[in-house]
C-alpha positions as CSV (number, residue, x, y, z in Angstrom):
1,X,99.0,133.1,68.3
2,X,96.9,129.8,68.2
3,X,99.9,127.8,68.4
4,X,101.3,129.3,71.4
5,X,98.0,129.2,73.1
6,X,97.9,125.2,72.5
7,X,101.4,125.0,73.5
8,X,100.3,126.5,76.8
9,X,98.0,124.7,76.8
10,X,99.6,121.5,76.6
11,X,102.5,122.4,79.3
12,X,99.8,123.2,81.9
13,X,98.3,119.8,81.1
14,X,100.8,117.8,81.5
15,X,101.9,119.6,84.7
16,X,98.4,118.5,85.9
17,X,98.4,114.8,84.8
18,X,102.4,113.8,85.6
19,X,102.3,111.9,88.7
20,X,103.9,114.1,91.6
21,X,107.5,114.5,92.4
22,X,108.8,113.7,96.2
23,X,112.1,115.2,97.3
24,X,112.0,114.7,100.7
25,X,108.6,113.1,103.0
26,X,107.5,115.8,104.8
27,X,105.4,115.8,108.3
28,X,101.8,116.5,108.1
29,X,101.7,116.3,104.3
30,X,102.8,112.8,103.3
31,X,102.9,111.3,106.8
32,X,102.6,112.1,110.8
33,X,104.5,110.9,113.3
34,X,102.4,108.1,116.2
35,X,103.4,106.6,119.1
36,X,106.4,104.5,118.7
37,X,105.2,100.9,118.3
38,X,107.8,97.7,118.4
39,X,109.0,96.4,115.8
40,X,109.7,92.7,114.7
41,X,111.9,92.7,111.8
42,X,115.4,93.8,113.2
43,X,117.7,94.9,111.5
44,X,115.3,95.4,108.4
45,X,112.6,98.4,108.1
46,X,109.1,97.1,109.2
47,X,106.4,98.2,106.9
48,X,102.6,97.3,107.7
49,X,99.4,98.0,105.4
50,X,96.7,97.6,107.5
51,X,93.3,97.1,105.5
52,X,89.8,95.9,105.5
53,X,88.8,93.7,102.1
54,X,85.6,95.6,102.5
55,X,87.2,98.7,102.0
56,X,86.8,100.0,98.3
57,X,89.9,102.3,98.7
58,X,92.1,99.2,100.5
59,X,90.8,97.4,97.0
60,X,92.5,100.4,94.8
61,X,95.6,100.6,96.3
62,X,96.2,96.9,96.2
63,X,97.8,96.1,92.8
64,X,99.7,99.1,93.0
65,X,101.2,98.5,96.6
66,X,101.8,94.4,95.3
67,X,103.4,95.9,92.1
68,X,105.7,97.4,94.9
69,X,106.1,94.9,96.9
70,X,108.0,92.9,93.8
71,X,110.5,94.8,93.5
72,X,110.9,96.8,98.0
73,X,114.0,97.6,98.6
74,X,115.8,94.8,99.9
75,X,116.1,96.0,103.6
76,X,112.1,96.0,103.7
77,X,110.4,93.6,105.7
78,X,106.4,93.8,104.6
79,X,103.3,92.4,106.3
80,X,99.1,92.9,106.3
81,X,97.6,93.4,109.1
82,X,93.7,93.1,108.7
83,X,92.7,96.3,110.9
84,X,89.1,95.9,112.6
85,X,87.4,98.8,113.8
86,X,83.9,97.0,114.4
87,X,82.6,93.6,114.6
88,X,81.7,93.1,110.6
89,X,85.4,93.7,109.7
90,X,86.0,90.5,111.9
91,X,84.9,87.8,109.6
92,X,87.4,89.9,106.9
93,X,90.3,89.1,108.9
94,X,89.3,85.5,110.1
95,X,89.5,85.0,106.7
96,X,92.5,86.3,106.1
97,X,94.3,84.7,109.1
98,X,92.4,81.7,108.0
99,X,93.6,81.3,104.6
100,X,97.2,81.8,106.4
101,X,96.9,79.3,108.1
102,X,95.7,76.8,105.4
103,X,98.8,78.1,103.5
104,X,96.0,79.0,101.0
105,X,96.7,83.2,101.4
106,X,99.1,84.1,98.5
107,X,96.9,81.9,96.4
108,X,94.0,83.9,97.1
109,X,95.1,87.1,98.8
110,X,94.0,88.9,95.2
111,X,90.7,86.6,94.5
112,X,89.0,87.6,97.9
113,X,89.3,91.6,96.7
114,X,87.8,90.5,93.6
115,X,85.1,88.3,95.1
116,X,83.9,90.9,97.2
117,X,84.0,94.4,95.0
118,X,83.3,92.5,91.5
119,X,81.3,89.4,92.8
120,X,79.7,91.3,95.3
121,X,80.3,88.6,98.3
122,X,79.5,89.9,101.5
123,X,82.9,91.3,103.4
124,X,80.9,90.8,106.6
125,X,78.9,87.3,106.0
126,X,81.1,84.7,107.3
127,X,79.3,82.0,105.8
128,X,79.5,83.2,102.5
129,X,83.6,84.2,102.4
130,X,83.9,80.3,103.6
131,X,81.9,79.5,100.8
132,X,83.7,81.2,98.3
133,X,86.8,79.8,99.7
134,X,85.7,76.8,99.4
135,X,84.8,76.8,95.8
136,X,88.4,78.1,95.5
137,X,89.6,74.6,96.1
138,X,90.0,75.7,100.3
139,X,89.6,72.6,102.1
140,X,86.2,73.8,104.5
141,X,87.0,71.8,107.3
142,X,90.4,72.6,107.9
143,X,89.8,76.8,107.5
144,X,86.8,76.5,109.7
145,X,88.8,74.4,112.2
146,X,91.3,77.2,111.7
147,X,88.6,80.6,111.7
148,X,87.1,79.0,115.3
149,X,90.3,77.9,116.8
150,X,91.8,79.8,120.3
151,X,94.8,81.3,117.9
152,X,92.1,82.7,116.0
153,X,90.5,84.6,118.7
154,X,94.0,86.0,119.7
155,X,94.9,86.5,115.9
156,X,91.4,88.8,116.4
157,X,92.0,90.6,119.8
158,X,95.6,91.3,118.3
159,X,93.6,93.0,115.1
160,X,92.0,94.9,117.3
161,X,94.4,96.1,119.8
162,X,97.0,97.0,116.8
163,X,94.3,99.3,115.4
164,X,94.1,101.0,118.5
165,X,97.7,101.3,119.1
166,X,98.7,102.6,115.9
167,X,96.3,105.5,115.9
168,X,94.3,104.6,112.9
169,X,91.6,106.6,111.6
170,X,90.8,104.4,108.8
171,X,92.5,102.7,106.1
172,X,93.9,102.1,104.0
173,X,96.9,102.9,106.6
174,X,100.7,102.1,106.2
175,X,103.2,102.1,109.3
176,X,106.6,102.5,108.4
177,X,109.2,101.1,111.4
178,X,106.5,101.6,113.8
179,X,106.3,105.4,114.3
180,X,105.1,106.9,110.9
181,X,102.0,106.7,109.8
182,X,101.2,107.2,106.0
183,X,99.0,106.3,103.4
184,X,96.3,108.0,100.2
185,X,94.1,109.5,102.3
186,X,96.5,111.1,104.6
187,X,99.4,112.1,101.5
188,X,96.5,113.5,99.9
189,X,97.3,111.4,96.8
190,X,95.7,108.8,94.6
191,X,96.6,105.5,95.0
192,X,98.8,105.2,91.5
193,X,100.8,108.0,93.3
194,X,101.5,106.7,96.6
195,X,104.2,104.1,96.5
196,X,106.5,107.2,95.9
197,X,105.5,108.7,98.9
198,X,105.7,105.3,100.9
199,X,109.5,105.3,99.6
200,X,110.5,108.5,101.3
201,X,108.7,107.8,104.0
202,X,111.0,104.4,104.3
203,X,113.9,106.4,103.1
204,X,113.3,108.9,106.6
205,X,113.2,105.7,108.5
206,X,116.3,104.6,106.8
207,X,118.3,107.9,107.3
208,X,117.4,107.7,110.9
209,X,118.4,104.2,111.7
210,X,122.3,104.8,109.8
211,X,122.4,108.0,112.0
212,X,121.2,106.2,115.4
213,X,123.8,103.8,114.4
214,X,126.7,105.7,114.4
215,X,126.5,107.4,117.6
């Protein structure tokens, strides 16, 4: 009798700790449908993350969605898109679009989560992310040239437009081909989980372009 009560046990654990199974992406559960946004990948399946480095939930998701990102299918074009929703998410995505433009981003993409949830560096001080960058080896005049520069202020209007656009609530928030909008929050799973969700979400998108094709 013991033994078959552990055994039930067991069984209903792992039930409740194995990571869930996706058959099909489903509306209202693992996505919901926005206004159609363009697209500028072509051929190829635009995916977005838009994210604040503030955001402690943007900061989770991270190594799992760039564990992903090594290995997207092969007709998956992926971008960030720093989403601004008021004005101390702005010196967050200066210094994002900053560091782009230094060519300095992939080197540091990673560090700046780190610097601001570990190191506690103020996401909305922009003083202090351009002194962290700095002591990253960032030359400071050329990303301070770059964070006060006309492209920068349309880099910033663009942020803030897109956020408006795309119907976001909050992030983190993923936009698959412009007209589904997914992510944790919304698929009700934790961010371990979600890149499963995010690849039958793409899958939809995928299953509609082959069929829009053929007619």
């Amino acid at each position: 009798m013991q033994l078959t009560r552990y055994l039930a046990f067991a069984t209903l654990f792992l039930a409740w700790s194995m990571p869930p199974a996706f058959a099909e992406a489903v509306a209202g559960r693992d996505y919901q449908d926005i206004r159609p946004q363009p697209t500028q990948t072509g051929d190829k399946i635009e995916v977005i993350e838009f994210f604040w480095y503030g955001c402690p939930h943007c900061n989770d998701l991270h190594p799992y969605l760039k564990k992903w990102l090594a290995s997207k299918p092969a007709d998956v074009e992926f971008r960030y898109v720093p989403a601004i929703f008021r004005d101390s998410w702005v010196p967050g995505a200066k210094l994002f679009y900053g560091l782009e433009i230094t060519g300095d981003l992939n080197r540091l993409n990673d560090k700046v989560y780190d610097a601001i949830h570990l190191e506690t560096i103020n996401a909305g001080d922009e003083k202090a992310l351009v002194d962290w960058a700095v002591k990253q080896g960032v030359d400071r005049k050329k990303l301070e040239d770059a964070m006060k520069s006309f492209s920068m202020g349309s880099k910033v209007a663009r942020s803030k437009q897109m956020s408006k656009d795309y119907q976001l609530k909050g992030v983190p928030a993923v936009v698959v081909d412009g007209k589904y909008l997914t992510g944790p929050g919304l698929a009700q799973t934790g961010p371990e989980h979600f890149t499963p969700v995010l690849d039958e979400v793409i899958d939809k998108a995928r299953k509609e372009r082959t069929a829009a094709g053929k007619k």
